[in-house]
C-alpha positions as CSV (number, residue, x, y, z in Angstrom):
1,X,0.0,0.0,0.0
2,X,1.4,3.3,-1.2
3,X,1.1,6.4,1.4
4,X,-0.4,9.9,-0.2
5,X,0.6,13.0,0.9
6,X,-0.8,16.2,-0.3
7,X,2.2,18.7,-1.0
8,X,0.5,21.8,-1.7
9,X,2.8,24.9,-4.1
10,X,4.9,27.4,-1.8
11,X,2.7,30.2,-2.6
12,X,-0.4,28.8,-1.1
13,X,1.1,27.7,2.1
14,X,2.4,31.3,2.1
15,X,-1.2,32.7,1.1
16,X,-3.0,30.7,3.9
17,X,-0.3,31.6,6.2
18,X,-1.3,35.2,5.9
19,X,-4.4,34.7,5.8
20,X,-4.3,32.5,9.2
21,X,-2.0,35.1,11.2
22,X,-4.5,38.0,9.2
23,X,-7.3,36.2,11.8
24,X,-5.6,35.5,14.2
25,X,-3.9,39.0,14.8
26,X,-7.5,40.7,14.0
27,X,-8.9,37.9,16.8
28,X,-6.6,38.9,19.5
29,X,-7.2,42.4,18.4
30,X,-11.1,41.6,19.2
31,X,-9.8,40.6,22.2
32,X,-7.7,42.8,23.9
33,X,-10.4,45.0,23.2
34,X,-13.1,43.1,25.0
35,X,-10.4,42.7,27.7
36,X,-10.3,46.9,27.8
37,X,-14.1,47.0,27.8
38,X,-14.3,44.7,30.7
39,X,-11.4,46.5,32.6
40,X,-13.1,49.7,32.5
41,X,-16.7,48.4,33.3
42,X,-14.7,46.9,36.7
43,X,-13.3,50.6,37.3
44,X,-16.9,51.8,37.0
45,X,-18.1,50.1,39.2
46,X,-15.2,50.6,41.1
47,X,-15.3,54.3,41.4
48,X,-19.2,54.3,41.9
49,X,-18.5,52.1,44.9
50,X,-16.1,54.5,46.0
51,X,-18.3,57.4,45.7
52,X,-21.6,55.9,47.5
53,X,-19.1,54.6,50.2
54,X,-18.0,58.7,50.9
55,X,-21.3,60.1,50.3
56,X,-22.9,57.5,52.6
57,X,-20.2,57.9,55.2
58,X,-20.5,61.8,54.7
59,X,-24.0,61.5,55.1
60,X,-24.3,60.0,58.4
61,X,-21.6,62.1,59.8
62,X,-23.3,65.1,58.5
63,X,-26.2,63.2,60.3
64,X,-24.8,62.5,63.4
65,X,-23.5,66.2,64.2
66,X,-27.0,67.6,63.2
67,X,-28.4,64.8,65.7
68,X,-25.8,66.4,68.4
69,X,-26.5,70.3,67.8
70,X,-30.3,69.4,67.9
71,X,-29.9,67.8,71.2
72,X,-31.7,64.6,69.7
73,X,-28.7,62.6,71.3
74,X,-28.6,63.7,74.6
């Protein structure tokens, strides 16, 4: 029994080549910019964490002191 091989011309390894690393490099494009996207939904939500935690924590301060000049905690 005699083995085939398929030996395909130099030019259209080369062309597929290309084409292959074309997609791939436009696929890792896609996703180093999903990566981006998703790193700045995380900061955000980050930040807006941030923010409710010091306007909550200013709040009850701001709370507290109005609660001691009323005289509602003595």
């Amino acid at each position: 029994m005699k083995s085939f091989v398929l030996q395909m011309p130099d030019e259209k390894v080369n062309a597929f080549s290309a084409m292959f690393m074309k997609k791939s490099a436009a696929q890792n494009l896609v996703n180093a910019f999903g990566f981006l996207q998703w790193r700045i939904k995380q900061s955000v939500r980050d930040f807006q964490i941030f923010v409710l935690t010091v306007t909550m924590t200013t709040y009850m301060q701001l709370d507290f002191v109005g609660q001691r000049q009323t005289g509602l905690l003595d």
